[in-house]
N, CA, C and O of each residue as an XYZ file, in Angstrom:
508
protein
N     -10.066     12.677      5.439
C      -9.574     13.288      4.234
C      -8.449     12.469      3.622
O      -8.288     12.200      2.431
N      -7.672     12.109      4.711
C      -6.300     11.213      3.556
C      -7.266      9.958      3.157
O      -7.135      9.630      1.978
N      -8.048      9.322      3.775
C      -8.728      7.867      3.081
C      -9.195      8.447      1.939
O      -8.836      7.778      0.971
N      -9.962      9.581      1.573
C     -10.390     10.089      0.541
C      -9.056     10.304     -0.252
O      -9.281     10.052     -1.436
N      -7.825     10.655     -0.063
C      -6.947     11.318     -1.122
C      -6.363      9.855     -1.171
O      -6.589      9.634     -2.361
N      -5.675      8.518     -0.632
C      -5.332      7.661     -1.002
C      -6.348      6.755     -2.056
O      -5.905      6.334     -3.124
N      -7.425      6.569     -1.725
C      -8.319      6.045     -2.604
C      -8.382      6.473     -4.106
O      -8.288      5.823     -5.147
N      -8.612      8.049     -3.797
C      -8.290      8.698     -5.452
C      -6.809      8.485     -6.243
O      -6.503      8.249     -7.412
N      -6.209      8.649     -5.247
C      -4.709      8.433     -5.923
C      -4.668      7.655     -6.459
O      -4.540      7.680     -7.683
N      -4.764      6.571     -5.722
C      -4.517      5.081     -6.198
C      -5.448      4.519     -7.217
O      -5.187      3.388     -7.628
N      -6.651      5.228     -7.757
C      -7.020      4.786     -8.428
C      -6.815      5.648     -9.971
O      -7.388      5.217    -10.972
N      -6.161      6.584    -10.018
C      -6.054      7.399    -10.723
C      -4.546      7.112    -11.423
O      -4.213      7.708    -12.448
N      -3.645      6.102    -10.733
C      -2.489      5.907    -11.037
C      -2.398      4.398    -11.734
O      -3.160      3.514    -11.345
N      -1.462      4.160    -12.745
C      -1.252      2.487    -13.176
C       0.255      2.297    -13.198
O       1.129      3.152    -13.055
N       0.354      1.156    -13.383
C       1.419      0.798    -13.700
C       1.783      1.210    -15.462
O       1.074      1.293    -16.465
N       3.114      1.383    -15.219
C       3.904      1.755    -16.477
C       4.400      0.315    -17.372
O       4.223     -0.773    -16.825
N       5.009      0.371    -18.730
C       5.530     -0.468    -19.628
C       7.065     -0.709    -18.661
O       7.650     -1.789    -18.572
N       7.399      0.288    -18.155
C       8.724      0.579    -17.806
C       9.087      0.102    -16.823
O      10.289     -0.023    -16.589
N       7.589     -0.520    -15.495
C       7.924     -0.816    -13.993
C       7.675      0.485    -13.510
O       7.679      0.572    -12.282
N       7.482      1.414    -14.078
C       7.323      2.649    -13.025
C       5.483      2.806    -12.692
O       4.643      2.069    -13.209
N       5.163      3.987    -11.679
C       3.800      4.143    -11.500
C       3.532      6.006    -12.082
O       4.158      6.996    -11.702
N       2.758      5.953    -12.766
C       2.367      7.081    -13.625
C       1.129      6.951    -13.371
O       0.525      6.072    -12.754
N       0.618      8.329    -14.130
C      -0.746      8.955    -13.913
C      -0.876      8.921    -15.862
O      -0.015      9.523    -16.503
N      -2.107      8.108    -16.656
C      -2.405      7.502    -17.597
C      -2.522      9.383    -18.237
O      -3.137     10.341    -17.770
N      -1.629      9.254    -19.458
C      -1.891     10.432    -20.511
C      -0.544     11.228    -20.237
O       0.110     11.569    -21.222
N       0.006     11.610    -18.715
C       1.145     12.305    -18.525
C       2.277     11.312    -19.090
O       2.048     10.108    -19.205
N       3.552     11.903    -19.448
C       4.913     11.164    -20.070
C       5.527     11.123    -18.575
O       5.563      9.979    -18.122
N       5.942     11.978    -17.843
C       6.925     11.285    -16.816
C       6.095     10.704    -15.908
O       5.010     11.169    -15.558
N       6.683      9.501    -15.446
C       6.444      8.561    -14.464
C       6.782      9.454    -13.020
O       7.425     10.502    -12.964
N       6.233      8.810    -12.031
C       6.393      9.266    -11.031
C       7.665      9.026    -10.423
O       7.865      7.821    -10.574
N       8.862      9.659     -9.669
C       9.742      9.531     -8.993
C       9.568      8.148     -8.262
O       8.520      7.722     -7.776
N      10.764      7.546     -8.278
C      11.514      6.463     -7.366
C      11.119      7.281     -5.703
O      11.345      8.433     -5.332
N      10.410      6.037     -4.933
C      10.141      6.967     -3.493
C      10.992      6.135     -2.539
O      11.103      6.377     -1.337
N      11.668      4.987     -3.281
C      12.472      4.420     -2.061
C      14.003      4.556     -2.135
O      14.605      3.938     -3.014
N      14.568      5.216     -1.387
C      15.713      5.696     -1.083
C      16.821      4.353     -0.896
O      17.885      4.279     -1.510
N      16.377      3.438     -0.023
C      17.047      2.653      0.170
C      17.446      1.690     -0.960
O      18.563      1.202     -1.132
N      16.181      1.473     -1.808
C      16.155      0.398     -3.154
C      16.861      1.047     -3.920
O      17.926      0.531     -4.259
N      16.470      2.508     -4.493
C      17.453      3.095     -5.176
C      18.853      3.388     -4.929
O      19.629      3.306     -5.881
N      19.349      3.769     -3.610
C      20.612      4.005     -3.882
C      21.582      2.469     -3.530
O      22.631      2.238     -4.132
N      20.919      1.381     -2.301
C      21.567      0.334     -2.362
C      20.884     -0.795     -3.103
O      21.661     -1.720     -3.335
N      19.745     -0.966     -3.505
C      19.297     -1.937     -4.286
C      18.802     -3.235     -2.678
O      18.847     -4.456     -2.521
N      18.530     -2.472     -2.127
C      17.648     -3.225     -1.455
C      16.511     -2.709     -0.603
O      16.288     -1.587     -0.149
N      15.753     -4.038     -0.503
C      13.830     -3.481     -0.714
C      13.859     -2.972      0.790
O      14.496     -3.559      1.665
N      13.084     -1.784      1.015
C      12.335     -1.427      2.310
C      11.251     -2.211      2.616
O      10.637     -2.688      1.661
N      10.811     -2.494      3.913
C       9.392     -2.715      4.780
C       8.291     -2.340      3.594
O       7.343     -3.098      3.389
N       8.500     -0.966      2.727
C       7.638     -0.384      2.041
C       7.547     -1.070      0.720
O       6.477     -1.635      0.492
N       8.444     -1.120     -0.156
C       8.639     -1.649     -1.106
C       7.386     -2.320     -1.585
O       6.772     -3.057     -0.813
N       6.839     -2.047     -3.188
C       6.044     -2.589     -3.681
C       4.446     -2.327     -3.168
O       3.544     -2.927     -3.752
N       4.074     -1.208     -1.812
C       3.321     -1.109     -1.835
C       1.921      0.183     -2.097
O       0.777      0.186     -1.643
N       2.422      0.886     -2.742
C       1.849      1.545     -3.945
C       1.129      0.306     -4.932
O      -0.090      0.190     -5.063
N       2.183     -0.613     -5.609
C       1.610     -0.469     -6.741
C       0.588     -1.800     -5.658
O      -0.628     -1.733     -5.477
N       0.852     -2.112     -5.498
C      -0.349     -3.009     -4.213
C      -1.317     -2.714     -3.743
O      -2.158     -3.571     -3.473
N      -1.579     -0.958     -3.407
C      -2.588     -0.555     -3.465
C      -3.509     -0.171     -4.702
O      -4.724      0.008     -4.625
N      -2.619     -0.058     -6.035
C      -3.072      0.512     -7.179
C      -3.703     -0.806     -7.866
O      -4.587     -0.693     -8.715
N      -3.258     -1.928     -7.501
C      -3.942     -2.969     -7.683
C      -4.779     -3.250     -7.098
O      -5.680     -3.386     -7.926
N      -5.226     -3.491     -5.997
C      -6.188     -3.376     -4.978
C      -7.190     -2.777     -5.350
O      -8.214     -3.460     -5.366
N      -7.293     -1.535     -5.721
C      -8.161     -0.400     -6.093
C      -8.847     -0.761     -7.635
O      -9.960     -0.405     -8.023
N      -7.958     -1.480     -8.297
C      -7.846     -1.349     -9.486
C      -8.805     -2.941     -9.746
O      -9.103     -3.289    -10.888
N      -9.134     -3.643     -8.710
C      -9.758     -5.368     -9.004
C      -9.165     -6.205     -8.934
O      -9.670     -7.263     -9.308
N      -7.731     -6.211     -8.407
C      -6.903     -7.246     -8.886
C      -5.992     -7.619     -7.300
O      -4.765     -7.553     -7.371
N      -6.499     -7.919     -6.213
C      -6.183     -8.290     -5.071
C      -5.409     -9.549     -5.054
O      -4.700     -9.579     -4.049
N      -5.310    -10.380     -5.640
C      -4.276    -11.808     -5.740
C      -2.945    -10.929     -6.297
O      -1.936    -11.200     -5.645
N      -2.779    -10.167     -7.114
C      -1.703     -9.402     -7.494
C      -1.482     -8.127     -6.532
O      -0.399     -7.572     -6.714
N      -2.039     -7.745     -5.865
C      -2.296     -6.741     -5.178
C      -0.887     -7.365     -3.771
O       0.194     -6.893     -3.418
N      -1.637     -8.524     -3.381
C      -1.211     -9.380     -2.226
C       0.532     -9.729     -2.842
O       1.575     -9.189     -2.473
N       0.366    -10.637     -3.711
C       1.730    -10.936     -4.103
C       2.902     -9.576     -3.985
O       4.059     -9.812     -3.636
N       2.454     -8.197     -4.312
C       3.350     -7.350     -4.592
C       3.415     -6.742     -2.612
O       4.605     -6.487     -2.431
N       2.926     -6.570     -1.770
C       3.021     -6.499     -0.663
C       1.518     -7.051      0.029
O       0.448     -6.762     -0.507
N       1.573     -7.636      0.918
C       0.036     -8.068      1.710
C      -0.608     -7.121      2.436
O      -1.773     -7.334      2.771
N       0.002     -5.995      2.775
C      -0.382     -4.659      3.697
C      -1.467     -3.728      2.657
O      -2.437     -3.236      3.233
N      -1.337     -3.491      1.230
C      -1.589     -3.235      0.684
C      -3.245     -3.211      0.720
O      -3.879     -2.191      0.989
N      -4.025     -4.862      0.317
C      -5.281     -4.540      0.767
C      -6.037     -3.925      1.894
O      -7.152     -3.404      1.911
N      -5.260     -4.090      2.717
C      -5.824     -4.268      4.439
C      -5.812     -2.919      4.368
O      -6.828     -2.339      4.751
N      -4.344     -1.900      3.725
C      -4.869     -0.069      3.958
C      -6.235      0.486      3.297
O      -7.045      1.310      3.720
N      -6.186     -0.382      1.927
C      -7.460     -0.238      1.193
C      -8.579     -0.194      1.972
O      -9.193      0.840      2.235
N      -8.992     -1.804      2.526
C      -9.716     -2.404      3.651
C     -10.075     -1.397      4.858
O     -11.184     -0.977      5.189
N      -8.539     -1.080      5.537
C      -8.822      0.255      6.238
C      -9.786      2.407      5.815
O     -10.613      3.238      6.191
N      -8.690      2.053      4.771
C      -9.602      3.397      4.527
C     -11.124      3.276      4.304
O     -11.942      4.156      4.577
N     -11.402      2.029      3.753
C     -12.770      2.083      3.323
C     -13.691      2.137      4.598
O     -14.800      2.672      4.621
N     -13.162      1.592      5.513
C     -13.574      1.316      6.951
C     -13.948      2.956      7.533
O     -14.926      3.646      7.818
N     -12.639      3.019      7.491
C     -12.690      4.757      8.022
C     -13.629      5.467      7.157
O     -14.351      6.198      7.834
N     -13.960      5.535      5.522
C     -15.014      6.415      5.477
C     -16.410      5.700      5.645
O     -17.417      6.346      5.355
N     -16.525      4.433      6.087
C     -18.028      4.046      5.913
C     -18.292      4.372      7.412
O     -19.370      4.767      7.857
N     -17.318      4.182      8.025
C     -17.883      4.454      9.853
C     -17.554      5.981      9.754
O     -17.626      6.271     10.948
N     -17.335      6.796      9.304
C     -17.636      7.944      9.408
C     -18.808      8.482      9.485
O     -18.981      9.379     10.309
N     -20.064      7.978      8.493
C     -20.793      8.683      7.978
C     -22.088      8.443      9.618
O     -22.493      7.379     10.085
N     -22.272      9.286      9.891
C     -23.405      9.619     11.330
C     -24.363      8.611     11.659
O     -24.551      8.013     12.718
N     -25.212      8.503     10.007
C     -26.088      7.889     10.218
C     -25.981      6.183     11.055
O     -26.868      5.545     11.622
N     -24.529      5.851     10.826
C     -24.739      4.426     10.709
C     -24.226      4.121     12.725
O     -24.253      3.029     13.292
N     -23.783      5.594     13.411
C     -24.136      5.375     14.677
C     -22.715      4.638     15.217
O     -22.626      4.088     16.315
N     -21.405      4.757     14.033
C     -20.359      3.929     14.877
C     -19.296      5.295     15.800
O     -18.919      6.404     15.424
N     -19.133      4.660     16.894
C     -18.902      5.166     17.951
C     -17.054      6.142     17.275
O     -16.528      5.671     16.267
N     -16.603      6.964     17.747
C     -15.438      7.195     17.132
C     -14.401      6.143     17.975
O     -13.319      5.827     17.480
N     -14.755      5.737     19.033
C     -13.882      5.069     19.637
C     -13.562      3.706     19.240
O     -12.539      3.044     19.414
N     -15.010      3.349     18.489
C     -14.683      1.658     17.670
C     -14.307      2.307     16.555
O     -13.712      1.563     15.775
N     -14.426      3.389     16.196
C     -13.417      3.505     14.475
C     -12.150      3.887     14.540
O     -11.481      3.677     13.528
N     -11.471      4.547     15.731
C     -10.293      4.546     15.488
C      -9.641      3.253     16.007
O      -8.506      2.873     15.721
N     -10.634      2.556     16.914
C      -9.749      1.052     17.371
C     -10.242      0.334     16.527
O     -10.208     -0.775     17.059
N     -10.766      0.201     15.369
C     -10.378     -1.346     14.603
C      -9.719     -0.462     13.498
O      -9.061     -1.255     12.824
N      -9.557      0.925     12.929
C      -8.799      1.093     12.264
C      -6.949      0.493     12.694
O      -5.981     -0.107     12.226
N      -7.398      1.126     13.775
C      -5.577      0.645     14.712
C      -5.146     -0.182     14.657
O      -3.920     -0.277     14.605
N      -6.248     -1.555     14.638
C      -5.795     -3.043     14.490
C      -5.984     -3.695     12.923
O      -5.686     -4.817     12.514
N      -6.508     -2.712     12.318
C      -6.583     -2.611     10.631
C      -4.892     -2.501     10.382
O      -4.288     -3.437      9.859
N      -4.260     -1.360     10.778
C      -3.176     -1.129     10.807
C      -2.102     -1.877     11.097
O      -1.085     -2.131     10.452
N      -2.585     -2.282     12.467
C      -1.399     -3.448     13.421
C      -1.252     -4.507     12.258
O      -0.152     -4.937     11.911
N      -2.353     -4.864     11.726
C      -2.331     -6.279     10.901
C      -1.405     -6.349      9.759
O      -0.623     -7.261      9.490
N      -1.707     -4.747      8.844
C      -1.184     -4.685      7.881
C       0.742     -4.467      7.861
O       1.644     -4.758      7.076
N       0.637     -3.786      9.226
C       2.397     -3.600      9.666
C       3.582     -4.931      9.653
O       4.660     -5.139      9.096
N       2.665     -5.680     10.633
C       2.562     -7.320     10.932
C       2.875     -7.798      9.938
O       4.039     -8.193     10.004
N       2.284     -8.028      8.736
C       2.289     -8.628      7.424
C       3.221     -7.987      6.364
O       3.948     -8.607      5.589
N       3.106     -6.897      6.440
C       3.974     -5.979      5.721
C       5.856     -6.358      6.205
O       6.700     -6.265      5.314
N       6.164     -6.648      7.245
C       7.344     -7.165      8.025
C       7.702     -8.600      7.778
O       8.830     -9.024      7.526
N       6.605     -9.285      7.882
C       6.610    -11.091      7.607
C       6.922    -10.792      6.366
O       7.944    -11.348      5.964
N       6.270     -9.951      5.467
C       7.056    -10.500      3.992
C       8.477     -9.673      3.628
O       9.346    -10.136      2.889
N       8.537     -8.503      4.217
C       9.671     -8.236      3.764
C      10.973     -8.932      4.341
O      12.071     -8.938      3.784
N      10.679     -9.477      5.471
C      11.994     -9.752      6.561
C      12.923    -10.913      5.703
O      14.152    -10.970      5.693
N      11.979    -11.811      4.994
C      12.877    -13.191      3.863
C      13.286    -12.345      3.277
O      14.490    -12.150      3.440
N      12.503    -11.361      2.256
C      13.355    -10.551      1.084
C      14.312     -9.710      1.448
O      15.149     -9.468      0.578
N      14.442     -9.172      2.519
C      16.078     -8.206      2.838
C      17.079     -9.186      3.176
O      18.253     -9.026      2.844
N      16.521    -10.590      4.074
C      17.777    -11.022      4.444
C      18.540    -12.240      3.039
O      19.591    -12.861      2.882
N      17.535    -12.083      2.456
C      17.800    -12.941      0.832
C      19.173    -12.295      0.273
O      20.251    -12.746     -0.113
N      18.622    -11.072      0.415
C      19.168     -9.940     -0.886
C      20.247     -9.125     -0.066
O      20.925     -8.245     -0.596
N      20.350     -9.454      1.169
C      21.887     -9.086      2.453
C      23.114    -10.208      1.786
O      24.307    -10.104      1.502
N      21.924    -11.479      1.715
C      23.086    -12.433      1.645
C      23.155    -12.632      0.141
O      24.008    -13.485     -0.102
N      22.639    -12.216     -0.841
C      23.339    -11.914     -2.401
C      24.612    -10.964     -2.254
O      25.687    -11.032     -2.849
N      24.148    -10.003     -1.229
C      25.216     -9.153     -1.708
C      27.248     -9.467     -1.567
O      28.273     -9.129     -2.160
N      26.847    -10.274     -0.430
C      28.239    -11.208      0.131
C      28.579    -12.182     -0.916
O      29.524    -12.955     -0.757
């Protein structure tokens, strides 16, 4: 069910004129979800990956990647999780929750390699 509700989300959402992520026809943008960026101005582990998935979803994976690299791979993952769901195709639950896991491991992995330059960049702006 969440691979089903991230997939819709994300495809149901764009980017704004403003930098924000909105839902196309509504006026307010969606809330700021990172606490840390907003109140100190520096990026979380998370950072940037919404709109990474909304790109992803959206055709545009070279931009997808640039804005966080974890981004495709959840895509990648969910899609995983609902195609090995379906009975007919005979995948075991035990190979779908273990390559989802290492779907995951990968994207964590990568998600860390890129943020770890950008916090300690933006530690040492702040000095």
């Amino acid at each position: 069910m969440g691979a089903v509700l991230l997939l819709l989300a994300g495809m149901s959402l764009q980017h704004r004129d403003d930098g924000r992520v909105g839902v196309p026809g509504f006026v307010p943008p969606l809330p700021h979800s990172c606490a840390l960026k907003h109140r100190f101005g520096i990026d979380c582990p998370l950072c940037g990956l919404t709109r990474s998935v909304i790109d992803t979803l959206h055709g545009l994976p070279v931009a997808a990647f640039g804005r966080h690299p974890a981004g495709p791979l959840l895509v990648m993952g969910s899609l995983w999780w609902l195609i090995a769901g379906i009975p007919a195709l005979g995948v075991s639950q035990f190979a779908r929750v273990r390559i989802s896991l290492w779907i995951l491991a990968a994207a964590l992995l990568l998600g860390l390699a890129n943020w770890t330059p950008r916090v300690i960049q933006q530690l040492l702006s702040l000095t």
